[in-house]
N, C-alpha and C positions, 0 to 999 in steps of 0.2 A: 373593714379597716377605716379609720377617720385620716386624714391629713391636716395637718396646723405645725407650730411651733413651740417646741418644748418651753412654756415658759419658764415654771417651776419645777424642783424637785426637791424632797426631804423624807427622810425616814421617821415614820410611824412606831412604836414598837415593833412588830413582824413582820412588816411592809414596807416598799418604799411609795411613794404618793406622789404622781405626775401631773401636772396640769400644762393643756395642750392648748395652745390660743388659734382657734381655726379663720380661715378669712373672714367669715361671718362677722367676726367680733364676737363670740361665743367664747366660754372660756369652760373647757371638759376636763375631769376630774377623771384618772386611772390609778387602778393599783399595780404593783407585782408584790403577789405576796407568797410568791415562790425562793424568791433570789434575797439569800444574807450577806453581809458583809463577814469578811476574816481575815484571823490574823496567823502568821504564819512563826513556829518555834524552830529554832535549830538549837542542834545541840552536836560535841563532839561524840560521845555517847549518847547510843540508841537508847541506851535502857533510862536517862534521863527523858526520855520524851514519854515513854513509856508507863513512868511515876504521875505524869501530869492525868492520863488518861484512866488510873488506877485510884486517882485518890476518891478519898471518902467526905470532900468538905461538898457539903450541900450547895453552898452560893457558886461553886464555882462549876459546879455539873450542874446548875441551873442555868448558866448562862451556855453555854456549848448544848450548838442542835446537833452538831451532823461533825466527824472529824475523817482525816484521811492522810496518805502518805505518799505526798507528790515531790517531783523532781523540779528543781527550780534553781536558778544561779543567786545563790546565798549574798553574796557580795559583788562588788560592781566588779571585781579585778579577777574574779572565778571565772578560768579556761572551760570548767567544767561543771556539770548541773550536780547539785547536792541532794539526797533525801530529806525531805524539809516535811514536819506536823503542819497540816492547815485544820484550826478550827473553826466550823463556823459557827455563828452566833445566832443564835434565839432572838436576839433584840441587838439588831443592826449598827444601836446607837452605844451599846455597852462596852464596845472591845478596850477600850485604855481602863475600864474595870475589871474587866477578864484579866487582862494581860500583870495588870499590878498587884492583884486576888494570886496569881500564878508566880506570881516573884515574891510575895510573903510565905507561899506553901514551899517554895524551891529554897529557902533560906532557912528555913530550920531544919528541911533534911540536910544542908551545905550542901545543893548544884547551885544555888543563887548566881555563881559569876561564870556557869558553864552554860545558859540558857543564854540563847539570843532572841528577839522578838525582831518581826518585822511588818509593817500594813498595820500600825495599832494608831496610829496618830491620823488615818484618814478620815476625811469625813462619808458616812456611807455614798452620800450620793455621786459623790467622786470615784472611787472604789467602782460604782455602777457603770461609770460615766466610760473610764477606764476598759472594762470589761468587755460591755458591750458597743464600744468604741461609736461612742453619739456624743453629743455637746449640746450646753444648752444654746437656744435662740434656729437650732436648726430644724429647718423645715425637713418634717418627719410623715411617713404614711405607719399608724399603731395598730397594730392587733391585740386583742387576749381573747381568739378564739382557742386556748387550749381552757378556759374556765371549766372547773366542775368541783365540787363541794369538797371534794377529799382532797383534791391536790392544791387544791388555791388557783390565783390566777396569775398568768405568766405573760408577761408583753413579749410581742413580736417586732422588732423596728426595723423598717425599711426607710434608710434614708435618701432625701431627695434634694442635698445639701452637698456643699465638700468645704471643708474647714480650710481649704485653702483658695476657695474662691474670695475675688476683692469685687463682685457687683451683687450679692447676695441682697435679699429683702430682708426688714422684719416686720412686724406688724404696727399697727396702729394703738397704741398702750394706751386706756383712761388714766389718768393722773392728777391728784389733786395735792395741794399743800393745806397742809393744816398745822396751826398755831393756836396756842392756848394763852390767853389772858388770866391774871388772879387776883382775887385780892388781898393785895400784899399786907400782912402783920407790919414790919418792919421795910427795910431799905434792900434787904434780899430775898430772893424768891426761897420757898422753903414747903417741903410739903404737908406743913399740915395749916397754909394758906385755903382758903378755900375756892373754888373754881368759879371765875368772875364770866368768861362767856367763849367758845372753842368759833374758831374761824375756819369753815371750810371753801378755800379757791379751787375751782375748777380748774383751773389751768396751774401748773406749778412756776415757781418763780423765773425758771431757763425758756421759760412759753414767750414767742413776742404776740404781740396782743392787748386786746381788752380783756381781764380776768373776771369773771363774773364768782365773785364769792355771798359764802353763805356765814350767817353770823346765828350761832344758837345762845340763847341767853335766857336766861330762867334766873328765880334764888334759890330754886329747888337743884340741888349738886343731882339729885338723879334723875332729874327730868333730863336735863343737861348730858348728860351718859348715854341714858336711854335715847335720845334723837339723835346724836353721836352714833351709836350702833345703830340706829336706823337709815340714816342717811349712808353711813358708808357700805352695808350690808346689803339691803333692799332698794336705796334707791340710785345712787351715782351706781356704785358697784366699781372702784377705781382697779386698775393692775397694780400702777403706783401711789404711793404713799408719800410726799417729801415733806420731812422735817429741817429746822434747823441745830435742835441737838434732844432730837426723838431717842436716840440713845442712853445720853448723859443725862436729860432729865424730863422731858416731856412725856417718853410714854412711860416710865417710872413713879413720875408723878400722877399721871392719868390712871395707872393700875395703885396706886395709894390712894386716891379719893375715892377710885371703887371699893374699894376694899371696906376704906371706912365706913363707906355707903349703904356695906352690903347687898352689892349688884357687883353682876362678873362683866369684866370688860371683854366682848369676843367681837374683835375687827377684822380677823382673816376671813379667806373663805371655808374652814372648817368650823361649821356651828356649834362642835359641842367642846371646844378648845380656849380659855378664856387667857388672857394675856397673865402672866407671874409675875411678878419681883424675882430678877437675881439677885443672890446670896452677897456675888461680889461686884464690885462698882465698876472694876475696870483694871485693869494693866499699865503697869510702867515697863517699859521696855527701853535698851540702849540701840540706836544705829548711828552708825556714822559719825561716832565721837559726840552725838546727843540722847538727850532722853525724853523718850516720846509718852503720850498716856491714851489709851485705846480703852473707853468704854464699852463694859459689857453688851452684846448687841441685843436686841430688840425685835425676834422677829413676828413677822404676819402669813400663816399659813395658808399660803394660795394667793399670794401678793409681797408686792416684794416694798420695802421701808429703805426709804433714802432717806440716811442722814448726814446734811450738806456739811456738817460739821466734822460728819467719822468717814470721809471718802474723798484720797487724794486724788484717782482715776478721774471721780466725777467732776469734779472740781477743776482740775486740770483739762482733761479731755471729752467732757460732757456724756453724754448720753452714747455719742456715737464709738468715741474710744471706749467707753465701757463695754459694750456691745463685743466688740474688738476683741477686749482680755477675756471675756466670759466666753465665747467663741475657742480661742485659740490655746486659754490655757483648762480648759473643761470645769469650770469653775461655777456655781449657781451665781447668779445676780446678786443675790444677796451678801453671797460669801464676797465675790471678785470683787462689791461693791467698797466691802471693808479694809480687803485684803491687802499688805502691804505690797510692793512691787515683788520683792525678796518671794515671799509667799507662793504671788502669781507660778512664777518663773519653777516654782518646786514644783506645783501641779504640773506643770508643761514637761519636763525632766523626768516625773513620776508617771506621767503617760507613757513617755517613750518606752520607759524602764520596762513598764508594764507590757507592752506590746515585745518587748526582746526575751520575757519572762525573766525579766531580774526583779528578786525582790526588795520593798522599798523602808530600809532600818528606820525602826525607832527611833534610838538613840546613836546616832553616829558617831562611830569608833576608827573610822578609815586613821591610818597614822601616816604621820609625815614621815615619809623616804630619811633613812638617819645621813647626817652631814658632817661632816670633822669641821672644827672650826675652821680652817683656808676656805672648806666649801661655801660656810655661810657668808665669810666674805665677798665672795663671789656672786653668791647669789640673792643674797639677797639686799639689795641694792631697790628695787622701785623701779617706776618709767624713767625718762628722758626728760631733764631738766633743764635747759639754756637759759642760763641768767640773762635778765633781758638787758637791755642798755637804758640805761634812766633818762627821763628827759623825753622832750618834743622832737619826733621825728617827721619826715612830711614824704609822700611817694611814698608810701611801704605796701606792700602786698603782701594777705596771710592767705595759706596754703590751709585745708583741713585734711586729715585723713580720711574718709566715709567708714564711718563706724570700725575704725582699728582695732580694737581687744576684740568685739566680738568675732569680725572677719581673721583676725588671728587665729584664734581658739579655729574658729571652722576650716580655715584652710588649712592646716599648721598639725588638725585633728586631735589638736591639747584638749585632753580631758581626764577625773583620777586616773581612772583605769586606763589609757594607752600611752600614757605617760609612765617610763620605764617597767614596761609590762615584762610580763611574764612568756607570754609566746612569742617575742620575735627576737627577746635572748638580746643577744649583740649585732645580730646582722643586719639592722634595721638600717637603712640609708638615711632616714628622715631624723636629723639630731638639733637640740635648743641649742645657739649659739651660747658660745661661754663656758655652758656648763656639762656640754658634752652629754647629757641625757637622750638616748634612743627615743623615738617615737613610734606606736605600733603603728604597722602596715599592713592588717591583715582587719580590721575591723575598725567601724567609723564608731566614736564615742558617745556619749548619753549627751555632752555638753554642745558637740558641733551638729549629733540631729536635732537638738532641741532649736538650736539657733538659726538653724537654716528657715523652718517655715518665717520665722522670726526677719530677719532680713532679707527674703528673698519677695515676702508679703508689703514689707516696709517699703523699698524701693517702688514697688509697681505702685503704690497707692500715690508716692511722689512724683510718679509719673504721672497719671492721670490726675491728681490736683494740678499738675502743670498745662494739662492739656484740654482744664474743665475751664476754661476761659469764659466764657460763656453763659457757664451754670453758676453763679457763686454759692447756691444750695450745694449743689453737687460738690464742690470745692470744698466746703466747708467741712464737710460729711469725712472726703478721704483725707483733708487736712487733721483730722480728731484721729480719725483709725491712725495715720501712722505718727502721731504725735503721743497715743498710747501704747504703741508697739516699740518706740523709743524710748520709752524708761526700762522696757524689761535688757533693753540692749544694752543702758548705761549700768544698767545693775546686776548683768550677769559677770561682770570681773568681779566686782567685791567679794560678789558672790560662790565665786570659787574660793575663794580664801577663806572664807563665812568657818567658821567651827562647829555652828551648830548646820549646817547645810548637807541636806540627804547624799546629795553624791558630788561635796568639793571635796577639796584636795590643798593645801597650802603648793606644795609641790607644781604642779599645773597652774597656779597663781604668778609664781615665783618665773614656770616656764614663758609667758606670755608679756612678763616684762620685761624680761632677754629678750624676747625677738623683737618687744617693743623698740629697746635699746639698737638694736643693730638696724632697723627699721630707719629711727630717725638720724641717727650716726650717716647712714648711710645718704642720706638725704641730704644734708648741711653737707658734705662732702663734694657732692655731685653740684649743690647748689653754689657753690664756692667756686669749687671747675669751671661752670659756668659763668663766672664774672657777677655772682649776686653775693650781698654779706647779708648773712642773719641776726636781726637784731634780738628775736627771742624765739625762742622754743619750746613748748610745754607737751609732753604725752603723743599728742597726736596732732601738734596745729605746731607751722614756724611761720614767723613775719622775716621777711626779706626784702632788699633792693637793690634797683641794679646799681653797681657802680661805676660802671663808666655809661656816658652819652647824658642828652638832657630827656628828661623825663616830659617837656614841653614841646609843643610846637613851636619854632621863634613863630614871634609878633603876637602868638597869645597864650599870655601864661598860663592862665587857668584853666588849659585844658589838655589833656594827656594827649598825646599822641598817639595814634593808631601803632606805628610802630612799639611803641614801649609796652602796649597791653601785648602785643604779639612776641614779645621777648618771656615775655609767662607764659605765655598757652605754648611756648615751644617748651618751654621748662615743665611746666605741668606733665606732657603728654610723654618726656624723656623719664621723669621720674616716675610716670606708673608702669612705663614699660622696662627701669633699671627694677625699681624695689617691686613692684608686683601688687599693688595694690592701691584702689580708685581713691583719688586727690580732689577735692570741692576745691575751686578756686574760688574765693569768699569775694574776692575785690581789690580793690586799691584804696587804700586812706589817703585823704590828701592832707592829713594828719593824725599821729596817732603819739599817745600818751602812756606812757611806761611810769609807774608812778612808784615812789620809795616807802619803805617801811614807816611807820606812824612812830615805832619805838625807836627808828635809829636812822636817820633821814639819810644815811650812805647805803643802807642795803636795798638790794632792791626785792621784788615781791612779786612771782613769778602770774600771780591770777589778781593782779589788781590794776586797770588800766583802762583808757575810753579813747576813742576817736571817732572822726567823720569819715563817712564813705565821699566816692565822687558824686553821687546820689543825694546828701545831704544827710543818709538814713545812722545812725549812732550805733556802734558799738560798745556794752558798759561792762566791767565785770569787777566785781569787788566794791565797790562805792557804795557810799549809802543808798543812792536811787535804786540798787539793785536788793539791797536787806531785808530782809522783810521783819523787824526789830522796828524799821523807821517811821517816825508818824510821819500822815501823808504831807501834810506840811512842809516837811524837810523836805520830800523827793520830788512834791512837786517844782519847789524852786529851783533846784540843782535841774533837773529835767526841762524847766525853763531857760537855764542859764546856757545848757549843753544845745540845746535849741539854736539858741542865739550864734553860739562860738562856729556850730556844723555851717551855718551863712559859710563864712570863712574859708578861703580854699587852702591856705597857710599860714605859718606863725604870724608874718606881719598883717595878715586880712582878720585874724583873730585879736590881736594886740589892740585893733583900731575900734573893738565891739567893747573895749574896757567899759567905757564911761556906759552905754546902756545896759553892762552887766552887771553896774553897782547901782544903777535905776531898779534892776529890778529885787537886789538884794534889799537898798533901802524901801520897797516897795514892802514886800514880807515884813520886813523886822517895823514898818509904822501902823502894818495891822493886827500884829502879836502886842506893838505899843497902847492901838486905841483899843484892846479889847475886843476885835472884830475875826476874833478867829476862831471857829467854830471848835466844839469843844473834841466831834470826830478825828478832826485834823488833827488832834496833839496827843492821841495815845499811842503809848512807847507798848509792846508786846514783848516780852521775854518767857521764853518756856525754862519754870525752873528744874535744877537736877536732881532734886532730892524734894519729900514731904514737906510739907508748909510747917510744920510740927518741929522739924527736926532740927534746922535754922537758930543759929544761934544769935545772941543780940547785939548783931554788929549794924552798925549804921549807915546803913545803905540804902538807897532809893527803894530798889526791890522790898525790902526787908520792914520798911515805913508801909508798904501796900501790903504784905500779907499779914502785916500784924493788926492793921488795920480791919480787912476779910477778917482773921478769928476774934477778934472782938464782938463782931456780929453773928458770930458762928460758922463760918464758912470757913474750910481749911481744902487748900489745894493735893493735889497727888503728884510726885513726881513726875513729869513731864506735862504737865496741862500747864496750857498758857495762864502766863498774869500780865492782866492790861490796867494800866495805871497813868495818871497827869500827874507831872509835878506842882507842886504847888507855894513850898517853902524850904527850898532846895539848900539856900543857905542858912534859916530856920533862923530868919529874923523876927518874926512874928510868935515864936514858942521853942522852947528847946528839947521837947517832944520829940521822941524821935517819927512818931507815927503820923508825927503834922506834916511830914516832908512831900509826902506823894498820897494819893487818895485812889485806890483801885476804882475803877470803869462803874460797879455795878453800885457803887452808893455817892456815883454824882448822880447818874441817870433815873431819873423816877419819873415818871408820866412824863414823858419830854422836858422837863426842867433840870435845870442842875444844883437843884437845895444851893441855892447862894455860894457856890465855890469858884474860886480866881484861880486861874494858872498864875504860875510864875515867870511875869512877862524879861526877868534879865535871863534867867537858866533860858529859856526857851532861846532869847536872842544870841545867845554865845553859843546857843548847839546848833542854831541857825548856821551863824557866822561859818562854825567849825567847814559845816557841811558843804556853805558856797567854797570853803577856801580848799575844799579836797579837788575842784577843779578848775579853780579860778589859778594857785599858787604855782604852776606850772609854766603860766604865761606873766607872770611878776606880779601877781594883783594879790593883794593880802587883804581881806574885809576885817574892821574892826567892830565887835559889838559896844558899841556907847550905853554904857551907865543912864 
């Protein structure tokens, strides 16, 4: 047996293909070419499963090796195991071919709507991962001494890991970045540019250091290729790969100049594998009330491709959060690397599923609990709202929940299936406030064991980053892990409401903002009792203060009294012990900003708001400084400005910061005057929601930049960004409509900007706007001057 760490894994046609990184720095290469992936059929009638195993189509008795008839829990809310088809497949990679080959054969006999399918959306190595219950990144001892010519080879895994340890090693990974130069026909890159010179850095860009890179240049395009596969093959030999859009167009483009070339591009570690062109470019998808664009990925067999551009994890939580999610939700590198949070969290869910033997649907059919209209009144209602109090408030203390929806769901046991179940009937004691729904008590659910490694992992890591004082390595490492383990927490409520999600439920969605509701009801009650008023309340967080006594020490004001922080930590400690659940006390503001709606200056706006800690440290939410729409330009002034006012212990120590707040507005708006403002600093980024194409000719900023892009030939995809400067905003200089804004990629050409001017007044009144979102609060209105 060898020992290392699972780095890779992917299916081969009959196999699936391992590679192990041993401490050496060695990187070994295993099969299992025993073990298929499958997908599982139910049916209410036997004799329809029965048709599937009887039929005469060629393709689809080519893909089925081996079938059988196993018991299994069909659905997440089944008391009881079903007779369930499992076929397995010949080529591990085919099942969503299988499974749609099997629903055009079941549609002309009509069982088409009596077949259910389940395990067809996995990916095999997951499915593996699942099974024989390993993950990747963990330290493994492998066998395949069952090898012999007739039966294949079968890995043995002894693990010497646990997915729930927080001091775990990984190895030492080669990694380089690599970027490609062209030369450009036109003003946009295009692929049948021809290839100007590939930059390979030994270190990739997240590396601190001195980077020692390598520059291959030739005018031979295959000279160029060829030392390219040489250097990365034979001589560096990296684990990783980092691009900056290796997905959307770099290795797309790199496998198009081979092509043309007539040379195979082969960069992984399987030598007789050459990189393809996909068919399709990428995906538009909706979350969260946006639409996002996911290029098709790009992978390297026996190395894993980072692309900094197609990876929130990484980007957000570096290397080490990534590590984290590919760890805890059984996920390969490459996949976790792409993968949305949403995604993550089904693998994690699909584990457990798997280990209870529930199987994991296709196409999810779970239906919402039916409701009489009074009921949906009732319920469905949202979290906990407190309109906040508008205006400058000074002394307030905000209160956090530690992670509420999730910790709901897990204490509470809200998940589909034990939400108005089936086996505990009526008698169950555990009921959603309101709506009077039972809760089972006889079995913990898919959604609260998922959650538990999840927050039970997350806390310790914030323990020990608190107690790595010392290390700031160290700190840094478990700062990443549970700053990745944090998104799968904020995104497991949506996610239960999710429609297309494996095992939510609206229902259980619905139940979680009840008890949210009686949660923070309960809080602002207690807090009230106590002699504090709430000035706002949202979900999970209330700002509060006390009302009687002074919040000062006499003789010196600017500084809280020991007593008044001790009037919180007694409030703190009474409301985890009334409502039952852990309270982050955040601080005290020694001012904070409740800020009103932009369309109607009387309402207010429950997530838009800033103030100072007694630390000086800033709280933002909703402002431009926090958009990410805004050029840096803007945020950094406002970011200067909020700088300035945190001095200030209250409204009258802020009122007195007026005059060097308009120093520094006039400061900005006389280098947007003289030209002196870099061209990075002024691009606006908007992701649009539909095809570049499809946009009709309405005269809008947006709509000047992509009409621009297809002039040149470049057309957007629903959800991919467009970066753009204004440049004749009020289209004094042409009545063009296309003159108005210039997209990013035709100022930028060899560090110049082809003689293009921003629009030094648009710019100064978006300016202005921006100081005045938090200058207006304390009387200061900035005007931009003509």
């Amino acid at each position: 047996m060898l020992s290392g760490w699972l780095f890779d894994c992917y299916a081969l046609a009959d196999k699936l293909v391992f590679w192990i990184k041993q401490h050496n720095g060695t990187t070994v290469r295993l099969e299992d070419t025993t073990w298929s992936a499958s997908i599982y059929v139910a049916s209410d009638d036997k004799s329809d499963l029965y048709s599937i195993l009887n039929t005469n189509d060629e393709k689809i008795i080519s893909l089925i090796k081996d079938h059988e008839f196993i018991s299994r829990y069909e659905k997440i809310t089944d008391c009881r195991k079903h007779e369930i088809l499992k076929l397995t497949l010949s080529d591990p990679t085919k099942a969503p071919i299988l499974a749609r080959g099997i629903e055009k054969l079941c549609a002309k006999g009509n069982i088409f709507d009596k077949l259910r399918f389940y395990n067809v959306d996995l990916p095999p190595e997951q499915s593996y991962f699942y099974e024989h219950d390993i993950f990747p990144l963990a330290f493994s001892k492998v066998g395949n001494n069952n090898y012999n010519r007739h039966h294949g080879s079968k890995l043995s895994w002894v693990l010497k890991d646990n997915v729930w340890s927080t001091d775990y090693k990984v190895p030492d990974f080669r990694s380089i970045y690599l970027k490609v130069k062209l030369r450009k026909e036109r003003k946009i890159q295009r692929y049948s540019d021809r290839i100007s010179s590939i930059i390979l850095s030994k270190n990739n860009k997240q590396d601190e250091g001195f980077s020692q890179s390598i520059e291959i240049e030739s005018e031979s395009e295959v000279d160029i290729i060829e030392e390219l596969k040489t250097e990365i093959t034979k001589k560096i030999d990296p684990d990783f790969i980092f691009t900056d859009d290796g997905d959307s167009f770099t290795f797309p483009y790199l496998i198009h100049r081979a092509e043309q070339n007539g040379t195979a591009l082969i960069l992984g570690r399987e030598p007789t594998i050459s990189l393809k062109r996909n068919h399709k470019d990428g995906t538009s998808y909706f979350s969260y009330g946006k639409i996002y664009f996911k290029p098709t990925t790009v992978r390297l067999f026996g190395r894993i491709h980072f692309d900094t551009n197609n990876s929130f994890i990484l980007n957000d939580s570096g290397l080490e959060g990534l590590y984290e999610i590919t760890r805890i939700c059984r996920m390969s590198l490459h996949t976790a690397a792409r993968a949305s949070i949403g995604k993550c969290l089904s693998s994690l869910q699909s584990y457990y599923a798997t280990q209870k033997e529930i199987l994991i649907p296709w196409k999810p059919a779970l239906a919402e609990h039916f409701k009489t209209f009074e009921d949906l009144l009732v319920a469905d209602r949202g979290g906990f709202i407190f309109e906040p109090e508008r205006g400058v408030h000074e002394q307030v203390a905000e209160f956090d929940f530690v992670s509420l929806y999730p910790n709901i769901m897990l204490k509470k046991n809200l998940s589909a299936e034990t939400l108005l179940c089936d086996c505990c009937c009526q008698d169950s004691r555990m009921r959603v406030p309101e709506l009077d729904y039972h809760i089972c008590e006889k079995k913990i659910g898919i959604i609260p064991t998922s959650l538990k490694i999840v927050l039970d992992k997350r806390e310790k890591y914030k323990e020990l980053k608190n107690n790595a004082t010392s290390n700031p390595k160290l700190k840094a490492i478990y700062n990443a892990r549970q700053s990745s383990l944090k998104w799968i927490l904020v995104t497991s409520f949506g996610y239960l409401g999710f429609n297309n999600a494996k095992f939510g439920r609206i229902d259980a969605h619905i139940a979680v903002c009840a008890f949210d509701r009686q949660i923070l009801l309960q809080t602002v009650k207690l807090a009230e009792k106590y002699g504090f008023t709430v000035l706002h309340g949202i979900v999970d967080s209330i700002w509060l203060k006390k009302r009687d006594g002074l919040a000062t020490t006499v003789g010196t004001p600017t500084t809280v009294s020991p007593e008044y922080h001790d009037n919180y930590f007694k409030l703190k400690d009474v409301l985890e012990q009334k409502v039952g659940f852990a309270i982050s006390f955040e601080g005290i503001y020694k001012w904070i900003v409740f800020l009103n709606s932009k369309i109607n200056c009387q309402l207010s706006v429950a997530n838009r708001y800033f103030g100072a800690f007694e630390d000086g440290s800033l709280k933002i939410r909703g402002i431009e400084a926090r958009r990410h729409d805004t050029p840096p330009i803007f945020y950094k002034c406002q970011n200067e400005i909020l700088e300035l006012m945190a001095i200030g212990n209250d409204f009258k120590e802020v009122r007195k910061s007026i005059p060097a707040v308009k120093g520094i507005f006039h400061k900005y708006a006389r280098l947007l005057k003289e030209n002196k403002v870099p061209f990075e600093e002024l691009i606006f980024t908007k992701r649009i929601s539909k095809n570049s194409d499809e946009y009709s000719d309405r005269n809008t900023i947006e709509n000047s930049a992509i009409m621009n892009l297809s002039y040149e030939g470049r057309s957007l995809k629903a959800g991919e960004a467009l970066q753009y400067i204004i440049v004749d905003y009020y289209q004094k200089h042409s009545s063009k409509l296309e003159k108005r804004a210039i997209p990013t990629e035709l100022i930028f050409d060899d560090k110049t900007t082809n003689g293009v001017n921003y629009d030094i007044q648009r710019y100064t009144e978006l300016l202005a706007d921006t100081c005045n979102s938090v200058t207006k609060p304390f009387g200061l209105t900035l005007l931009a001057h003509k």
